[in-house]
N, C-alpha and C positions, 0 to 999 in steps of 0.2 A: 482446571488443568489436571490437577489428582483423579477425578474421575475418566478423564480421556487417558491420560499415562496409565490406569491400571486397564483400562477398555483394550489398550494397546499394548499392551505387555508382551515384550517379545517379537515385537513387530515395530516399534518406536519407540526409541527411549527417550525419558525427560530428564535432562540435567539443570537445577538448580542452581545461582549463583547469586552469592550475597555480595550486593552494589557495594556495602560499604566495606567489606573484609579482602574483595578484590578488585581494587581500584586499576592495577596495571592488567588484568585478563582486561576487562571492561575496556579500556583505552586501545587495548591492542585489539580487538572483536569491533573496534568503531562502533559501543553502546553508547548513549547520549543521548537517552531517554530512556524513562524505567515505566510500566513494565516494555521488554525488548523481547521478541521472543526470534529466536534465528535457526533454520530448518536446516541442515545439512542432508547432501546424500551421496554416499561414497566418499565424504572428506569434503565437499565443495557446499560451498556456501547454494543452495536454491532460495530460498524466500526469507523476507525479514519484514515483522511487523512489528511497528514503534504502536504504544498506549493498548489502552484496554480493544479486546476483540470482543463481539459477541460468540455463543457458544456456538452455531450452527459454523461460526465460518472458521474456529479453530477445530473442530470435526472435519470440516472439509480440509485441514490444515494434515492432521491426523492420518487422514483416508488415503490422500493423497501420497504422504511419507511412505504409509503399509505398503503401497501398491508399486513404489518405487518411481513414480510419475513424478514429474514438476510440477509442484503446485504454483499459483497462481494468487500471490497478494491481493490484488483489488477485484479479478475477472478480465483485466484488459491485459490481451496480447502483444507484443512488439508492433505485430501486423495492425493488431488496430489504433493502437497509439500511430501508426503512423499513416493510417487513412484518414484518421482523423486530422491530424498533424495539417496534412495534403490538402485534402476539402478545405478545412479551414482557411490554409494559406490562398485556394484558389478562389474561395468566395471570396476576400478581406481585398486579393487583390481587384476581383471583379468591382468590389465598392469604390477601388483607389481610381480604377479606370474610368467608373461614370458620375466624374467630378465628385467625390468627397463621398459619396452614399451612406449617410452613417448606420442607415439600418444594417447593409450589406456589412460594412466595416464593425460592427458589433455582433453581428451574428457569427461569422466569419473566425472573430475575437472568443465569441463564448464557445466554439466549436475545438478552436483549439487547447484552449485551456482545458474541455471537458478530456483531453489526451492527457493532459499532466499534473489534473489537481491535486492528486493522491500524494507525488509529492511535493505540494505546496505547503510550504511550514507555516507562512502567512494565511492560507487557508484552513490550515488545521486550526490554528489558535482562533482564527472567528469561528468556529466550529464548533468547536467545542467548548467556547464560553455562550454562543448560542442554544446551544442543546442545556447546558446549566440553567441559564434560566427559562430555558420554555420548559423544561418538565418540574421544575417548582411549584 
């Protein structure tokens, strides 16, 4: 983060807050996971990323602030979170209509979830105790 904040000097600033010295900013900011990092542009909240990032996607984080654009959390847009969303619900219902289809009805299932796993908390936490022990 030091090396992007000085990369960006003058172009994005990085403000520091210590969890434990300011409990009531944190409460008011809705932090509730640490590290929180939250991108402002002209005063308004644009992106918010709970736990560790890797370095490519907080550069993209960075690049995107400079240039004044909205950055983008995950990659996925409104627009596709909601085609997905769509498809999803159109296959799940295709499987309802030809008697029970659970392939249709899971696929359908896994379609729409891939719209909103990002913020899945229950997703996160397998996730990340997964990746703990596969790279042990």
């Amino acid at each position: 983060m030091e090396k992007l904040a000085q990369e960006y000097a003058g172009r994005v600033d990085l403000w520091e807050v210590n969890a434990d010295e300011n409990q009531e900013l944190l409460h008011r900011l809705k932090v509730y996971g640490i590290p929180t990092l939250i991108g402002y542009n002209n005063g308004k909240e644009v992106v918010r990323y709970v736990g560790v990032k890797p370095k490519h996607q907080l550069k993209s984080l960075f690049e995107s602030l400079s240039m004044g654009s909205m950055p983008n959390a995950n990659g996925l847009s409104g627009w596709d979170r909601f085609i997905r969303l769509g498809v999803g619900g159109i296959v799940v219902g295709l499987g309802w209509l030809n008697h029970y289809s659970w392939f249709l009805l899971i696929l359908g299932g896994i379609l729409m979830f891939t719209a909103i796993y990002d913020r899945c908390p229950v997703w996160k936490a397998i996730t990340t105790q997964f990746k703990k022990v596969a790279w042990k």
